[in-house]
DSSP file (Angstrom, degrees, kcal/mol; ACC not computed):
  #  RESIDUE AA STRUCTURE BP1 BP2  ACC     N-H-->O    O-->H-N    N-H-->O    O-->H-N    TCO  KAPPA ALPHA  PHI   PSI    X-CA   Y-CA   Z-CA
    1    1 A X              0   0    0      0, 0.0     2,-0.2     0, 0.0     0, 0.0   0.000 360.0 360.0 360.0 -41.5  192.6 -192.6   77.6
    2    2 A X        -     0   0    0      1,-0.1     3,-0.1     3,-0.0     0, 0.0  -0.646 360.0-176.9 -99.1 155.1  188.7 -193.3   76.1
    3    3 A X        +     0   0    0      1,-0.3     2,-0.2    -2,-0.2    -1,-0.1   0.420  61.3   7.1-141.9 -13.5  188.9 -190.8   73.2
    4    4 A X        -     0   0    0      2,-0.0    -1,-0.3    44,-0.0     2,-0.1  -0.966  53.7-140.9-150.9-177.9  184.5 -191.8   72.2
    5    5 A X        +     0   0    0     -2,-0.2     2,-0.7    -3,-0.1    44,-0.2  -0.475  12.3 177.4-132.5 100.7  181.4 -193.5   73.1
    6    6 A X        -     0   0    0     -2,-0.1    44,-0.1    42,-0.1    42,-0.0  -0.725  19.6-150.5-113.8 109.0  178.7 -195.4   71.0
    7    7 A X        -     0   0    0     -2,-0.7    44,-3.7    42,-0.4     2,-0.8  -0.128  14.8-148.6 -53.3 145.9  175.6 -197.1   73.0
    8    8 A X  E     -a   51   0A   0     42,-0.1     2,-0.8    44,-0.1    44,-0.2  -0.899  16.4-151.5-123.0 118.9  174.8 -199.9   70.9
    9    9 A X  E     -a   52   0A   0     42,-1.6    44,-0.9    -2,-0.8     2,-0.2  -0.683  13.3-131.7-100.9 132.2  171.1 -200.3   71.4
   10   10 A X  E     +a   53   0A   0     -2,-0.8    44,-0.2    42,-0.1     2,-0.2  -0.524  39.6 179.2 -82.2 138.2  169.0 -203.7   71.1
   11   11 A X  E     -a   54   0A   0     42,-3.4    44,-3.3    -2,-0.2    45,-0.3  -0.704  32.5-133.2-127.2 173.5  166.0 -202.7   68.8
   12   12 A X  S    S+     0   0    0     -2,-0.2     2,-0.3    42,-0.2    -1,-0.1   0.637  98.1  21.1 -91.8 -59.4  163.0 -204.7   67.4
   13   13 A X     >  -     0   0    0      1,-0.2     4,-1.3     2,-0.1     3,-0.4  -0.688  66.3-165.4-140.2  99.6  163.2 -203.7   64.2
   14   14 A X  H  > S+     0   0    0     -2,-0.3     4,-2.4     1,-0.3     5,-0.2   0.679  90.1  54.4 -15.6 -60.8  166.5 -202.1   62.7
   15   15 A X  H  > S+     0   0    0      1,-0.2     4,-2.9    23,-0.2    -1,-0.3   0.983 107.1  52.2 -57.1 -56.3  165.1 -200.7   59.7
   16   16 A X  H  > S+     0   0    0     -3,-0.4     4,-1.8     2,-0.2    -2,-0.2   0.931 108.4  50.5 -36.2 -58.4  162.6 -198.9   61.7
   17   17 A X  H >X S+     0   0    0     -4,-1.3     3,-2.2     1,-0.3     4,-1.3   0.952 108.1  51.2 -54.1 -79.3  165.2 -197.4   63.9
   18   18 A X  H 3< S+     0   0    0     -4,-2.4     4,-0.4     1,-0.3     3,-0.4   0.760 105.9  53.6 -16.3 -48.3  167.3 -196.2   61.2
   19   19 A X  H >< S+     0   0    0     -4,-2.9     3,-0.7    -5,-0.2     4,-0.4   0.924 111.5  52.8 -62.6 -38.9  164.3 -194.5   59.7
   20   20 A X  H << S+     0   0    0     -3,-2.2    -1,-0.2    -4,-1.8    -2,-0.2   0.521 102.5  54.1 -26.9 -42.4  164.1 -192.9   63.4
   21   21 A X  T 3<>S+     0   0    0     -4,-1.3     5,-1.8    -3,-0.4    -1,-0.3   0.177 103.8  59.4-102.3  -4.9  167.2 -191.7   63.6
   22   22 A X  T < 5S+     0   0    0     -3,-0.7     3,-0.2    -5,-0.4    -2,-0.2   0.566  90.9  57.9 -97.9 -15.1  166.9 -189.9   60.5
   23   23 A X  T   5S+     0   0    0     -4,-0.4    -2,-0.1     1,-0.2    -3,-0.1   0.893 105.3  57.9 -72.7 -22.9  164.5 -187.8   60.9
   24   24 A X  T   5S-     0   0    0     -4,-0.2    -1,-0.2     1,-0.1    -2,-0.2   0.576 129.1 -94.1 -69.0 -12.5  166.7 -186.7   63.8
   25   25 A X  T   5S+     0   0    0      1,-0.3     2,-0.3    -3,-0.2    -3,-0.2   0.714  77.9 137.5  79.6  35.8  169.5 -186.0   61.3
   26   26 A X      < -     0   0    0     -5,-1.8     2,-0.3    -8,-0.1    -1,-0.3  -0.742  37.6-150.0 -78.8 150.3  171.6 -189.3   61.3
   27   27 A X  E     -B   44   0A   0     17,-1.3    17,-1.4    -2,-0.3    15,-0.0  -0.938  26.4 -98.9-132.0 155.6  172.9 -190.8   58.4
   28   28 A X  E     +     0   0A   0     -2,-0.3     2,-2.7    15,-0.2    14,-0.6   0.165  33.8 177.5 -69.6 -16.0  173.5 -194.2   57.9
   29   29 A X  E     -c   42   0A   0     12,-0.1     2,-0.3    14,-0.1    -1,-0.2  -0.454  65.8 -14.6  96.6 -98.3  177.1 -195.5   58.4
   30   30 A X  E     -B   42   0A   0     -2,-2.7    12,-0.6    12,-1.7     2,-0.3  -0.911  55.5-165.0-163.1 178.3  176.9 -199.4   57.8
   31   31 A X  E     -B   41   0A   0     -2,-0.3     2,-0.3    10,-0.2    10,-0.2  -0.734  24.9-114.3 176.6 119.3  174.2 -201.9   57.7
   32   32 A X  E    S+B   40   0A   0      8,-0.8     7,-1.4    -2,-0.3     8,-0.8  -0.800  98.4  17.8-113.8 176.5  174.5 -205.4   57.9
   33   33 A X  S    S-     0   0    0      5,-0.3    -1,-0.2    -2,-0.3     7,-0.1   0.950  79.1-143.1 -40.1 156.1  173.9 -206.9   55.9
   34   34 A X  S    S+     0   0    0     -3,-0.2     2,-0.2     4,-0.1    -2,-0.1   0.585  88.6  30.6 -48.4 -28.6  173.9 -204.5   53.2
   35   35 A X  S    S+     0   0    0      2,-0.1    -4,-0.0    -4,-0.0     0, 0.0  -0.891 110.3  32.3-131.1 166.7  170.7 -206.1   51.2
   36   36 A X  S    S-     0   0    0     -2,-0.2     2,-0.2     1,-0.1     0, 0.0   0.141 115.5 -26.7  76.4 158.1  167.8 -207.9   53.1
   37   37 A X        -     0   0    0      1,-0.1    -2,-0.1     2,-0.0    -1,-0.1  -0.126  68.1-116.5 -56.5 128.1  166.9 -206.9   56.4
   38   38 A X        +     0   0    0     -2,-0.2    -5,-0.3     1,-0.1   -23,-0.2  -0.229  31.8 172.0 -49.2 156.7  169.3 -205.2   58.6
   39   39 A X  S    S+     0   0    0     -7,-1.4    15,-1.7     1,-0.5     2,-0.2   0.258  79.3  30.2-126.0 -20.9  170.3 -207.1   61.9
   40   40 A X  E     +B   32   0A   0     -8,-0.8    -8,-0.8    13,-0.3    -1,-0.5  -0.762  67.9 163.4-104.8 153.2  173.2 -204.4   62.7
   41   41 A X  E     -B   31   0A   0     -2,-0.2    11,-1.6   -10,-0.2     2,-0.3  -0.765  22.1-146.9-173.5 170.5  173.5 -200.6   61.8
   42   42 A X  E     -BD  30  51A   0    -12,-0.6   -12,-1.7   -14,-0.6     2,-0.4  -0.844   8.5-164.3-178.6 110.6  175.5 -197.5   62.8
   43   43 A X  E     - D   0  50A   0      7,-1.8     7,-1.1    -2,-0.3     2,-0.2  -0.827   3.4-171.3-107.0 140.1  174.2 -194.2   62.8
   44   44 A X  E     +BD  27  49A   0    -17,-1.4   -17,-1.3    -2,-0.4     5,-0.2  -0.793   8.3 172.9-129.3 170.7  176.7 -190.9   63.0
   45   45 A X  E >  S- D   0  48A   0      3,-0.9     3,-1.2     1,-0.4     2,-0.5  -0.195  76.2 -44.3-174.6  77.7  175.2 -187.3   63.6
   46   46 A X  T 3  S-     0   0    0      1,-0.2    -1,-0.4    -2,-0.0   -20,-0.0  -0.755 126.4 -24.1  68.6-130.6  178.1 -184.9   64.1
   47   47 A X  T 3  S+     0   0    0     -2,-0.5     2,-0.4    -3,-0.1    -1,-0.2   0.121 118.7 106.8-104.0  18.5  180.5 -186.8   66.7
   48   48 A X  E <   + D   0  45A   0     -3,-1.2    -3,-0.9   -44,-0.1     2,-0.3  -0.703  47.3 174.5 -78.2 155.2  177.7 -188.7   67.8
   49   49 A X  E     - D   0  44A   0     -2,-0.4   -42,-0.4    -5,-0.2     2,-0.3  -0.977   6.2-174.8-144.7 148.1  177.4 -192.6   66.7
   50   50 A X  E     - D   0  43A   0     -7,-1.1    -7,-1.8    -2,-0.3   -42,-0.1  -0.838  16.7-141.7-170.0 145.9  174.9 -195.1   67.7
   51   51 A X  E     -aD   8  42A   0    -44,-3.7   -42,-1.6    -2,-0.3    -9,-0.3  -0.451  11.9-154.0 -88.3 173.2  174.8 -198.5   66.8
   52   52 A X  E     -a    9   0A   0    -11,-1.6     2,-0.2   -44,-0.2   -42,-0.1  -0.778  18.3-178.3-134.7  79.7  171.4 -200.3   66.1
   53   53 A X  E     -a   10   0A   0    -44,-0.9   -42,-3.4    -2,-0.3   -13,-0.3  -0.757  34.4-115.1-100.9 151.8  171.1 -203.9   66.7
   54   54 A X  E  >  -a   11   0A   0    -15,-1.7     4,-0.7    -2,-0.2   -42,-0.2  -0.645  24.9-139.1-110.9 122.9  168.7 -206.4   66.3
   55   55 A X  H  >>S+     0   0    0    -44,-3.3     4,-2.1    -2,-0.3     5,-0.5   0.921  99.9  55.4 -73.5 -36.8  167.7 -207.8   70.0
   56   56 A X  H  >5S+     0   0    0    -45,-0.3     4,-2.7     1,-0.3     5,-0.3   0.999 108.5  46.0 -55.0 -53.3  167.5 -211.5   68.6
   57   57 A X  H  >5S+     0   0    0      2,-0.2     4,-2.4     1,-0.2    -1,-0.3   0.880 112.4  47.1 -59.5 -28.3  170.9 -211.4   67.2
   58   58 A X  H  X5S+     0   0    0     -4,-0.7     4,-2.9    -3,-0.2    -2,-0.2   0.893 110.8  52.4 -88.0 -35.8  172.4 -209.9   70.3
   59   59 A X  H ><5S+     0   0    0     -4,-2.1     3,-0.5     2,-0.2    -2,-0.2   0.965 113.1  49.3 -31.6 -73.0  170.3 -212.7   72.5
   60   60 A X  H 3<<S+     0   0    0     -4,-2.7     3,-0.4    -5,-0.5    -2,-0.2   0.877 123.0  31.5 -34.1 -60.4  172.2 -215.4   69.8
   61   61 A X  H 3< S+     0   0    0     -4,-2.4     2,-0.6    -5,-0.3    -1,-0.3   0.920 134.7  23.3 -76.6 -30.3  175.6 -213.8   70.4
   62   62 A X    <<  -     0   0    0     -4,-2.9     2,-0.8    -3,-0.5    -1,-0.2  -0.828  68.1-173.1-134.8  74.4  175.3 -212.4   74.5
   63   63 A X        +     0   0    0     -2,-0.6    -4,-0.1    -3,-0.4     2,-0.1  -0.035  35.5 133.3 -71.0  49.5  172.8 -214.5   75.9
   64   64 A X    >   -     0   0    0     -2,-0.8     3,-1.4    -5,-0.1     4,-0.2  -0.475  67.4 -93.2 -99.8-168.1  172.8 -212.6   79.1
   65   65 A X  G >> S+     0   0    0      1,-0.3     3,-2.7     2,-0.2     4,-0.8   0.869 110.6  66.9 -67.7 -62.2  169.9 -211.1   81.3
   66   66 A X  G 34 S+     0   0    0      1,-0.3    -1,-0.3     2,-0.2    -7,-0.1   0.499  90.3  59.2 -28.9 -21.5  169.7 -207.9   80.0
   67   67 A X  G <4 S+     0   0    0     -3,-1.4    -1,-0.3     1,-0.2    -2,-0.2   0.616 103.3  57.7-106.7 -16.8  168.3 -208.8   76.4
   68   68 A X  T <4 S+     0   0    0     -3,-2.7     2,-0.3    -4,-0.2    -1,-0.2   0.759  99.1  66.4 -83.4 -22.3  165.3 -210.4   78.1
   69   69 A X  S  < S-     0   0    0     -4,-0.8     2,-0.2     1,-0.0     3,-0.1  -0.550  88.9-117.7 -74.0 145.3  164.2 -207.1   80.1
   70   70 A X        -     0   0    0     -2,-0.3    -2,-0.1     1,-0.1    -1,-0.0  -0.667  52.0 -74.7 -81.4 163.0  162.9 -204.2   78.2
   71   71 A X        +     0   0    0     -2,-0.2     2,-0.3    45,-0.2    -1,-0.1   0.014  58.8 144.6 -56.8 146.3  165.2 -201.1   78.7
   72   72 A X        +     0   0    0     -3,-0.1     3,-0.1    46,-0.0    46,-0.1  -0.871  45.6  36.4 167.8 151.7  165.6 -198.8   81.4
   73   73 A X  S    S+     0   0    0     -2,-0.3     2,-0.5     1,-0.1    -2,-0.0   0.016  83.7 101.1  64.6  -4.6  167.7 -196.6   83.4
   74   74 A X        -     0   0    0      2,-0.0     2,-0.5     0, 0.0    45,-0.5  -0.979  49.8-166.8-111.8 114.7  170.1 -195.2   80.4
   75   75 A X        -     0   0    0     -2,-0.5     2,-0.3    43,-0.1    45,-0.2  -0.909  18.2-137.0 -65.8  80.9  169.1 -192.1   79.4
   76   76 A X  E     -e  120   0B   0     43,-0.6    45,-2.3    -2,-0.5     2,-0.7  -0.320  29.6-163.9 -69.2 120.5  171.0 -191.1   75.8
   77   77 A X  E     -e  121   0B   0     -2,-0.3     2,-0.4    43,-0.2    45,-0.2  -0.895   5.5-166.1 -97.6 109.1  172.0 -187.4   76.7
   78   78 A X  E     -e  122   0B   0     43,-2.8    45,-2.4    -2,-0.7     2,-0.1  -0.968  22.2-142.0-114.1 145.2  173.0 -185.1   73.7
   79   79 A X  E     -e  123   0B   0     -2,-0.4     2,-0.3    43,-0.2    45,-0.2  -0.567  38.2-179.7 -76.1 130.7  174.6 -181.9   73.6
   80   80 A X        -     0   0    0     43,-6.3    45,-0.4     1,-0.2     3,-0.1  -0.902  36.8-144.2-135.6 174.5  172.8 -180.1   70.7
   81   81 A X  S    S+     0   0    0     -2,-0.3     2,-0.2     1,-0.1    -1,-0.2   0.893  95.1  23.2 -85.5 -44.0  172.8 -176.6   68.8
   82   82 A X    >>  +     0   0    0      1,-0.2     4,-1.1     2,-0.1     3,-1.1  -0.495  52.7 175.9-127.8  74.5  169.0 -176.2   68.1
   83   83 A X  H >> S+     0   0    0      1,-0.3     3,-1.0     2,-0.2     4,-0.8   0.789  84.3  58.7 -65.3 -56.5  166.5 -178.1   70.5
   84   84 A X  H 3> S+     0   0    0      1,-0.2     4,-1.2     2,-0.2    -1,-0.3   0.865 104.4  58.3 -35.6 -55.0  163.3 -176.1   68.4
   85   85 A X  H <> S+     0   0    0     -3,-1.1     4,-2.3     1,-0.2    -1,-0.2   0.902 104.3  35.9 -61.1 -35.5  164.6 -177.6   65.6
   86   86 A X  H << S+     0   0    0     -4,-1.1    -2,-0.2    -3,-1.0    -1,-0.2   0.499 114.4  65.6 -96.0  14.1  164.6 -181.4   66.0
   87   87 A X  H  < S+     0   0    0     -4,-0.8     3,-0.5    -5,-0.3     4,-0.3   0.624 110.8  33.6 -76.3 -21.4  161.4 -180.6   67.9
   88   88 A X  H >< S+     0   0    0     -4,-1.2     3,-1.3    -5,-0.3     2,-0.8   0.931 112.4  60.4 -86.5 -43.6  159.9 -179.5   64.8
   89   89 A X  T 3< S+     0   0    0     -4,-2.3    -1,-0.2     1,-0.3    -2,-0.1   0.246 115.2  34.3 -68.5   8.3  162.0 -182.0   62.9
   90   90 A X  T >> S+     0   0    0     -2,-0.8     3,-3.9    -3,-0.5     4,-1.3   0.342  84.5 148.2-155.1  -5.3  160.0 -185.1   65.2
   91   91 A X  T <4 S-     0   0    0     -3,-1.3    -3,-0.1    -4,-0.3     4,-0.1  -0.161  86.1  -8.0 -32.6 104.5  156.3 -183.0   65.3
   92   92 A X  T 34 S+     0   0    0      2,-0.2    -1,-0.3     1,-0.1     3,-0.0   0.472 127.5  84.0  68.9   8.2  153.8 -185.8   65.4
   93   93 A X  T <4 S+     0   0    0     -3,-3.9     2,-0.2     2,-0.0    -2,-0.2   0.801  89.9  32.9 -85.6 -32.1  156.6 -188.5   64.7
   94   94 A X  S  < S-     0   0    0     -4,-1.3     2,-0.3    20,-0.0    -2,-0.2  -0.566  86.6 -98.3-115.1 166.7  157.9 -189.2   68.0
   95   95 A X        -     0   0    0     18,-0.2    18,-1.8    -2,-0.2     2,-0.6  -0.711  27.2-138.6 -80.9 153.7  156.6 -189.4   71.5
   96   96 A X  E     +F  112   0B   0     -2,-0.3    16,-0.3    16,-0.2     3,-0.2  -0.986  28.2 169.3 -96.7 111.3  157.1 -186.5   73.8
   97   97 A X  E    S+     0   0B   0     14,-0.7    15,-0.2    -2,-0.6    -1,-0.2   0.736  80.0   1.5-125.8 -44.1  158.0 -187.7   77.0
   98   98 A X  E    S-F  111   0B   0     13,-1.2    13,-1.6     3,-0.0     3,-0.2  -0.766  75.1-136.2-150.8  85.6  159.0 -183.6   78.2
   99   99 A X        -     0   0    0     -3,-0.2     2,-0.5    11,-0.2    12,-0.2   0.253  50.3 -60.8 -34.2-168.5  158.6 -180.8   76.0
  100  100 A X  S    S+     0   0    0     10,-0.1    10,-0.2     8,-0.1     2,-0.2  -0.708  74.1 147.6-106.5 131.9  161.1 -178.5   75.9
  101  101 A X        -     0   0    0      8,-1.8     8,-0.5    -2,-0.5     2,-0.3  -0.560  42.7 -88.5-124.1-173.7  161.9 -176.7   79.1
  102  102 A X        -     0   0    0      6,-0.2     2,-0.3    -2,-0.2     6,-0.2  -0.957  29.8-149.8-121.7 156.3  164.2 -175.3   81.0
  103  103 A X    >   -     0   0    0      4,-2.0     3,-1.0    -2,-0.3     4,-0.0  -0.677  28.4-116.7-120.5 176.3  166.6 -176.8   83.6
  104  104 A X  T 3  S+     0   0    0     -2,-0.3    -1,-0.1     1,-0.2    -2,-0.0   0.684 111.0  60.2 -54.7 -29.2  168.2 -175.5   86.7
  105  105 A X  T 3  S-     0   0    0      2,-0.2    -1,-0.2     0, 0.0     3,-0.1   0.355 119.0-103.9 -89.1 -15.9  171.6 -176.0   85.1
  106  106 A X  S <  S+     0   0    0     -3,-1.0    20,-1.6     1,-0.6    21,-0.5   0.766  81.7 101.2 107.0  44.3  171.0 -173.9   82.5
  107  107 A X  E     - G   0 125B   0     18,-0.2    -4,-2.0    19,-0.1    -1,-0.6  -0.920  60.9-124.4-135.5 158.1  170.2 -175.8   79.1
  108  108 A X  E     - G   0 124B   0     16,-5.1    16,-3.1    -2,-0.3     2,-0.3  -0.878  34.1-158.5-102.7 157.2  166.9 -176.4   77.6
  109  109 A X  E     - G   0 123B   0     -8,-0.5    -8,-1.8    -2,-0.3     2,-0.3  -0.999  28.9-156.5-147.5 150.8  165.9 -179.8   76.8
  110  110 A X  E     - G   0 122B   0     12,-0.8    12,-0.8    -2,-0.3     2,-0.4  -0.654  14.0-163.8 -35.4 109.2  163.8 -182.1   74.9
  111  111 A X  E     +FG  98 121B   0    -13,-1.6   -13,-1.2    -2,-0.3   -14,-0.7  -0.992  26.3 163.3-117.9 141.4  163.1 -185.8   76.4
  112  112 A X  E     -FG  96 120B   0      8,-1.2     8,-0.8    -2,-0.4     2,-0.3  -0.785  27.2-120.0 -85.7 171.6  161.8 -188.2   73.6
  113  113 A X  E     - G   0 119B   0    -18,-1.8     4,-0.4    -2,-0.3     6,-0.2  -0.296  11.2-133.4-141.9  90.8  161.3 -191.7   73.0
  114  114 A X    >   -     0   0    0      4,-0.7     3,-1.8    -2,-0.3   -97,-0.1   0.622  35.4-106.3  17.9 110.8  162.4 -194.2   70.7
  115  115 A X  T 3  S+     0   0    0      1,-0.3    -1,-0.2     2,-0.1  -103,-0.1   0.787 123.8  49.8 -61.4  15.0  160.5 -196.6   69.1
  116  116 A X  T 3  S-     0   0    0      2,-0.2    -1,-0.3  -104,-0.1    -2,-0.2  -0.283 124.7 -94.8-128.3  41.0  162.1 -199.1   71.5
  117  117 A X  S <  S+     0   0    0     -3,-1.8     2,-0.5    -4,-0.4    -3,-0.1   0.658  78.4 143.5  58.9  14.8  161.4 -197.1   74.8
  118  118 A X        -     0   0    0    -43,-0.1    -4,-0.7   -46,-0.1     2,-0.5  -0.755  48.3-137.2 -93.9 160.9  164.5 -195.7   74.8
  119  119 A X  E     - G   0 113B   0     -2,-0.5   -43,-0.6   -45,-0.5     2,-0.4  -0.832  12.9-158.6-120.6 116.6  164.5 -191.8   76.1
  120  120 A X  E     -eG  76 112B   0     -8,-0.8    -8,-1.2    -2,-0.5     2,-0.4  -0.745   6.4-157.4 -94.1 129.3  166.7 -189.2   73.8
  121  121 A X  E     -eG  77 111B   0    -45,-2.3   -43,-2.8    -2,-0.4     2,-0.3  -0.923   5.7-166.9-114.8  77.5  167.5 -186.2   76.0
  122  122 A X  E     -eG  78 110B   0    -12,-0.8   -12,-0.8    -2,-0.4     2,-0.7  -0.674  11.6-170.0 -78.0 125.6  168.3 -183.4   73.6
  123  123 A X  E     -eG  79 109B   0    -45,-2.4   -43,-6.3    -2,-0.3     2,-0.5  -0.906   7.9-166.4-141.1 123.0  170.1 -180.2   75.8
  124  124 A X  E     - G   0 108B   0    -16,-3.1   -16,-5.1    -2,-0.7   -43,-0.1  -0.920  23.6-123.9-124.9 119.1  170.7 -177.0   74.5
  125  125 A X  E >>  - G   0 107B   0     -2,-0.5     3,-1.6   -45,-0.4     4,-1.3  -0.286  17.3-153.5 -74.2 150.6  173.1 -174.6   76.3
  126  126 A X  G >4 S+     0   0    0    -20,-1.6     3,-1.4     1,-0.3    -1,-0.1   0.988  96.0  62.5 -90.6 -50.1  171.0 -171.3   77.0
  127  127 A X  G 34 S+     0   0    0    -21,-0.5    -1,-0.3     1,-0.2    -2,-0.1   0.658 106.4  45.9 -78.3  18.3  174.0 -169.3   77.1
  128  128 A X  G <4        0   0    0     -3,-1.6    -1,-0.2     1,-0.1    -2,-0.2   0.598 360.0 360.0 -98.0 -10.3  174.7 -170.3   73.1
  129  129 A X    <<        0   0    0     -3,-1.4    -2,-0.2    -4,-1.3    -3,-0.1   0.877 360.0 360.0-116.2 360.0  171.3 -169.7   72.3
């Protein structure tokens, strides 16, 4: 029945994020607006997507509780091919929240963090690499 899923994350500053998400190797999508500062965005990376929204705007439209807390408890988990690489690919850009290890379960992974305190969980399965 659910054939995807794209977290749509309330950010501070859209443009930033975008720029964020590119170093990671996403490419842009959409952007509203198209000229002027974003308040919306969409980011794709392989069959990942993730939307980018501007927390004021989502206050405006969904005043509910959440948009007053800062974030926490959602982990964005991705399945990846080369964890070494977007660790080089984020070297002095990002925070490190967990270098790259290994887990019991038998990927290695990467935890980062956003510039909006959300925590990117990059997992690479050991037996493809």
């Amino acid at each position: 029945m659910f054939t995807a899923i794209s977290p749509n994350l309330l950010v501070a500053d859209v443009e930033q994020s975008i720029a964020f998400y590119g170093l990671l190797g996403f490419e842009m999508m959409a952007r509203v607006p198209e000229n002027g500062k974003p308040q919306f965005a969409i980011v794709k990376e392989g069959s990942v997507s993730i939307m980018l929204q501007d927390k004021k705007s989502a206050e405006a439209e969904l005043p509910f509780r959440f948009t007053q807390n800062p974030p926490g408890g959602v982990l964005l988990y991705m399945d990846v091919e080369n964890v070494e690489e977007i660790r080089s690919r984020i070297d002095g850009k990002a925070q490190i929240v967990k270098d790259i290890h290994s887990t019991f379960y038998g990927t290695n992974e990467l935890v980062i963090s956003d510039p909006d305190q959300f925590l990117l969980v990059f997992a690479e399965d050991q037996k493809k690499s």
